[in-house]
C-alpha positions in Angstrom: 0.0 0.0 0.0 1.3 3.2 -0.7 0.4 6.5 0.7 0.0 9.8 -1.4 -0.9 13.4 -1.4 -3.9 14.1 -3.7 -4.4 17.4 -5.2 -8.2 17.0 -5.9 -9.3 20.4 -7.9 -7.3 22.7 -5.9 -7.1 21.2 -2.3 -4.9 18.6 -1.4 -6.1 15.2 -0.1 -3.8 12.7 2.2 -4.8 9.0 1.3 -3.4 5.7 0.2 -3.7 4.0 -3.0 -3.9 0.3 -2.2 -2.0 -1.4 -4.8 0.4 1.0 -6.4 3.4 0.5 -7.8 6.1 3.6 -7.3 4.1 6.6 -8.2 1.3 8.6 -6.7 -1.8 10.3 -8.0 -1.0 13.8 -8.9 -4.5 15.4 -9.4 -8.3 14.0 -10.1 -10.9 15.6 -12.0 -13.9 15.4 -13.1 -17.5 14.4 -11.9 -20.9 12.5 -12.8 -23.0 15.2 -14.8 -23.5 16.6 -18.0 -22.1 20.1 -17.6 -18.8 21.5 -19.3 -16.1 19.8 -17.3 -18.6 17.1 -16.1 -18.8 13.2 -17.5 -21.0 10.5 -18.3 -19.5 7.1 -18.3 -16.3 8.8 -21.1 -15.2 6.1 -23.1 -12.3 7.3 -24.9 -9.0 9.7 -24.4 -6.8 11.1 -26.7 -3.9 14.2 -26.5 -2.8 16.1 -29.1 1.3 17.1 -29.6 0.3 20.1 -27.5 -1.2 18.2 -24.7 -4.8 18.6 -24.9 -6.6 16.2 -23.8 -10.0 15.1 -25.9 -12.3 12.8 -24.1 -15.5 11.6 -25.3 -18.5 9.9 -23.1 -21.9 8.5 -23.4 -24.0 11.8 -24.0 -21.8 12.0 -27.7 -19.9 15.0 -26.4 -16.2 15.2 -27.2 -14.5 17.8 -24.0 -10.8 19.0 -25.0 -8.9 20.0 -21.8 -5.7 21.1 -20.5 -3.3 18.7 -18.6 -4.5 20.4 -15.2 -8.1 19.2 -16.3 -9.4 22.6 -17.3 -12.1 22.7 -19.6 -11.0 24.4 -23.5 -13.8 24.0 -25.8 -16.3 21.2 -26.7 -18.9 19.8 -29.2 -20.8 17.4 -30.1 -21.2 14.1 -32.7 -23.6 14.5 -35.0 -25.3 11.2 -34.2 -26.2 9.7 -30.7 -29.4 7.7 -31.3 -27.7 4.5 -32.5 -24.9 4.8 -29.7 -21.6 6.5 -29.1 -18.1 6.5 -29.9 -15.9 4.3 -28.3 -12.7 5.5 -29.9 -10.2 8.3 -29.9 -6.9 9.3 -31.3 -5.1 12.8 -32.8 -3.1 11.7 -36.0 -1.2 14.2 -37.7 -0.8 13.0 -41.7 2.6 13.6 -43.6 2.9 16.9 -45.7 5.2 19.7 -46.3 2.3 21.6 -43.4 1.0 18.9 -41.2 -2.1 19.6 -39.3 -3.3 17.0 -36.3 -6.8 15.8 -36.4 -9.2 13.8 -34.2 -10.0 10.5 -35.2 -13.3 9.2 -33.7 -14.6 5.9 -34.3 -18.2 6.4 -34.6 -19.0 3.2 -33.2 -22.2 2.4 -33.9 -22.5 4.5 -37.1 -20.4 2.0 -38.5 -17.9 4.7 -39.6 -14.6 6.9 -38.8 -15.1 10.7 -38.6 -12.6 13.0 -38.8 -12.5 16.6 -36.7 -10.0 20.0 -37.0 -9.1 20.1 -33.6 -11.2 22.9 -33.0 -14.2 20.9 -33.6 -15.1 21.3 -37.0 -15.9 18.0 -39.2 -14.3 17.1 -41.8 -17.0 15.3 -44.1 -14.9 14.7 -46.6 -12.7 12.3 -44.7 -15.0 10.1 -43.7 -14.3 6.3 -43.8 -17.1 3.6 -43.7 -20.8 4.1 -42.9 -22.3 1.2 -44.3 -22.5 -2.1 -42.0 -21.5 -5.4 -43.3 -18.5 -7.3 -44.3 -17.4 -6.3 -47.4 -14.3 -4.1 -47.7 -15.1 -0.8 -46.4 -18.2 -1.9 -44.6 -17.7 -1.9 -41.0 -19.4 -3.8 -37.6 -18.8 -2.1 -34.4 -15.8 0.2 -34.8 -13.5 0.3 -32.3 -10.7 2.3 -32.9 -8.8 4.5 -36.0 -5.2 5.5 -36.4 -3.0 6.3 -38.9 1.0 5.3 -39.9 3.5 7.7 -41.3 2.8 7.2 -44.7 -1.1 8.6 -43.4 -2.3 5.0 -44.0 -5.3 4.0 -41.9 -5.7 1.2 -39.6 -9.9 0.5 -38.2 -10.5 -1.8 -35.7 -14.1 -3.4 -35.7 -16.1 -5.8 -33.3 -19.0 -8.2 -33.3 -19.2 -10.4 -36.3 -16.7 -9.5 -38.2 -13.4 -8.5 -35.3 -11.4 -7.4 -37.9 -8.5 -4.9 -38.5 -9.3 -2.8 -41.9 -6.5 -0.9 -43.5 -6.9 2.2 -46.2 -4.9 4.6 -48.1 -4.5 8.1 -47.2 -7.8 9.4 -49.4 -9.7 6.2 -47.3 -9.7 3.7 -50.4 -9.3 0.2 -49.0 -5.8 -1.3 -49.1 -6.5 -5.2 -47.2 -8.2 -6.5 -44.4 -6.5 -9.1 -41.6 -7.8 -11.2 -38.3 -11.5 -12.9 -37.6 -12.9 -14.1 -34.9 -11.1 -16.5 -33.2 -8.1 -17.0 -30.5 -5.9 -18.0 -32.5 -2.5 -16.2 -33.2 -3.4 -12.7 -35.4 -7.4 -13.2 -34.9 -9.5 -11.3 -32.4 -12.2 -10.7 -30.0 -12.7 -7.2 -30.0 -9.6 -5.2 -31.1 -10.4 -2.3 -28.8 -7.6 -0.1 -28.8 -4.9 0.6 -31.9 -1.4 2.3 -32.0 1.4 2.8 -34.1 4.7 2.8 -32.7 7.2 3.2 -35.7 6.7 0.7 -38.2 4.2 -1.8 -35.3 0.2 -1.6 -34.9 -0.2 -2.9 -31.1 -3.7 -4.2 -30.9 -5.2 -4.3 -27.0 -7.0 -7.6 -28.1 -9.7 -7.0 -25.2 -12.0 -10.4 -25.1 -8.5 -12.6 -25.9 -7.0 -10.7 -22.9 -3.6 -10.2 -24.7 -1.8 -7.8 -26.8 -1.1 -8.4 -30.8 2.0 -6.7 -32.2 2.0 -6.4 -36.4 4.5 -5.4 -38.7 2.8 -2.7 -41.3 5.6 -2.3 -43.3 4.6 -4.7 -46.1 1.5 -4.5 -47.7 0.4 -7.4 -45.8 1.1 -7.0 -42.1 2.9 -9.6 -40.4 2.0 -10.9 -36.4 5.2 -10.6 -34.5 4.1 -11.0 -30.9 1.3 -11.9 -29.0 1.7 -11.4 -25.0 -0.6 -11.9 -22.4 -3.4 -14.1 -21.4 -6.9 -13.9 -18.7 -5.4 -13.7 -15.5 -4.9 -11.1 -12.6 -1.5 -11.6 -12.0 1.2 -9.3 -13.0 1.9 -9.8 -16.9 -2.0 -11.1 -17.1 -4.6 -9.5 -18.4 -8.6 -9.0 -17.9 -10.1 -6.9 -20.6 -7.1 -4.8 -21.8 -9.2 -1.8 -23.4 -6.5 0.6 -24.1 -2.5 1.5 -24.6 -0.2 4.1 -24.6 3.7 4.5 -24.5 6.0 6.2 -22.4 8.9 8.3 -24.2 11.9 5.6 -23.4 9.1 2.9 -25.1 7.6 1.3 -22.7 4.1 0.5 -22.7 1.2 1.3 -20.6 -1.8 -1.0 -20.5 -5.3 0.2 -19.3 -7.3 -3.1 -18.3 -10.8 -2.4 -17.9 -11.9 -6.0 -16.2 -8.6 -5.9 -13.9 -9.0 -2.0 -13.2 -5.6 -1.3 -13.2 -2.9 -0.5 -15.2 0.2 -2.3 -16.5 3.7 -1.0 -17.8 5.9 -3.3 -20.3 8.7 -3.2 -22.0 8.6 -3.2 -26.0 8.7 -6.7 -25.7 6.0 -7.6 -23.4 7.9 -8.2 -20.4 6.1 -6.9 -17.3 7.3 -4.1 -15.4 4.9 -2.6 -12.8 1.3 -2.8 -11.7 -0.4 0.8 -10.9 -4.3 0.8 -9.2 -7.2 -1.3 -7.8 -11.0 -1.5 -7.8 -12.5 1.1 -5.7 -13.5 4.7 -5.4 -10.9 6.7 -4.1 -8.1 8.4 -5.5 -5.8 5.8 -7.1 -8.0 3.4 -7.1 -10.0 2.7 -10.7 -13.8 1.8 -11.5 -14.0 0.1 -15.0 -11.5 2.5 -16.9 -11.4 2.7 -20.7 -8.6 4.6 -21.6 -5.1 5.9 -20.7 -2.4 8.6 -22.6 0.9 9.9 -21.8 1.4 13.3 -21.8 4.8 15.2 -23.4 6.3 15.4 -19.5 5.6 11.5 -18.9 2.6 11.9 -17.1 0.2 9.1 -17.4 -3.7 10.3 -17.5 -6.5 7.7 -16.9 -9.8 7.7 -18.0 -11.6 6.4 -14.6 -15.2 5.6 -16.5 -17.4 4.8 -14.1 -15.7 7.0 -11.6 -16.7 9.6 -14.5 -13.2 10.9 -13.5 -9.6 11.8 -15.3 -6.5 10.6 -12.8 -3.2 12.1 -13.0 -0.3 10.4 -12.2 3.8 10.1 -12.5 5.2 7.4 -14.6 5.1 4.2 -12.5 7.9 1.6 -12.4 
């Protein structure tokens, strides 16, 4: 157990944050409501090079903040009816003037939108809409990033759990996994990054991670790491990743409600958090980034919360 000074809003808060692993909770924001700077149930994070934080939750809004959790500006998706998004991610596309954008994966619209990051949509970049199999049709999305080359990678789930790839102007390129456990299928591809020339896949209902090669035109499994457990190395529901500057690799589990650091090649590091409602501890968290100082920010769900803490090892 290890005890901490919380800086909740501005006041600080003495506790202990059962099951930590060298680091404490810096601040924690946020609160159950649907108010500017308020949450319901968010379900994804992502920052942007400047450290912005964009979060989105189950009302459809998408909240940018600072690091501090101050709220910046905010909007809405343009369709909530069906569902909300589950994913997040700012991408910035090569070019002689690259501009980041938000990537949302309109999850139950069976489609990718794309944002300026002040909030404006980008209609003309939208990938998918239709549901089905075929190439370009999508199931649940998941998740949406791009590689250097501004290449697109979709995760889906439900019948199809399938990673979809497309070119920079969104014409499909090839398609790779299925349902199954087997090495390079999937159970709900949850969360996607690229690192380099690797997609990491949090594989969430196969309770492992999935490491490709996207070099090729066809990508190529390189590891696989992980399996159901609740030990440390083990996973329950991975739903998100993230990586430190030196290259390690932060997993947000949402089943285990903690998180996880690696090293790039899987091998387990520390454990951070536990079930509960304090600060430091988690309730069902989606999502995790790390910001440009190191500082790892955790999307608490159904805490309706952001957690701020120092990189843990």
């Amino acid at each position: 157990m290890l005890c901490a000074s919380l800086a909740i809003g501005s006041s600080l808060i003495s506790g202990c944050v059962s099951g930590a692993s060298g680091s404490s909770t810096q601040i924690v924001w946020g609160r159950r409501g649907f108010s500017e700077g308020r949450f319901l149930k968010p379900r994804a994070i992502a920052i942007s090079p400047a450290d912005e934080l964009f979060i989105v939750d189950t009302t459809g809004r998408i909240q940018v903040f600072d690091v501090d959790g101050n709220f910046q500006r905010g909007w809405k998706t343009p369709d909530t009816e069906n569902g909300r998004p589950t994913g997040l991610a700012v991408e910035t596309p090569p070019g002689d003037h690259p501009v980041p954008h938000l990537l949302v994966a309109d999850t139950h619209y069976y489609r990718t939108l794309t944002y300026t990051l002040d909030g404006q949509l980008c209609s003309d970049k939208q990938i998918g809409g239709v549901a089905g199999h075929s190439p370009g049709e999508f199931a649940f999305v998941t998740d949406a990033v791009c590689d250097k080359k501004g290449c697109f990678y979709i995760g889906e789930y439900g019948d199809s759990d399938r990673i979809q790839k497309f070119d920079p102007q969104g014409n499909f390129l090839t398609q790779w996994g299925g349902t199954g456990n087997a090495p390079g299928q999937f159970v709900r591809p949850q969360s996607l990054v690229v690192r380099d020339h690797v997609l990491w896949v949090a594989d969430a209902c196969n309770h492992r991670i999935q490491c490709f090669d996207i070099r090729e035109e066809t990508p190529k499994l390189i590891n696989v790491f992980g399996h159901e457990g609740n030990a440390a190395g083990e996973f329950y529901y991975p739903y998100d990743l993230a990586f430190a500057s030196d290259g390690t690799l932060i997993v947000c589990e949402y089943g285990n409600q903690r998180l996880q650091r690696f090293t790039p090649e899987g091998k387990w590091i520390a454990t951070w958090g536990a079930p509960g409602f304090q600060p430091g501890q988690l309730y069902q968290p989606w999502g995790v980034v790390v910001d440009s100082q190191d500082r790892v920010h955790i999307l608490d769900s159904n805490n309706h919360r952001v957690q701020r803490l120092a990189l843990f090892s």
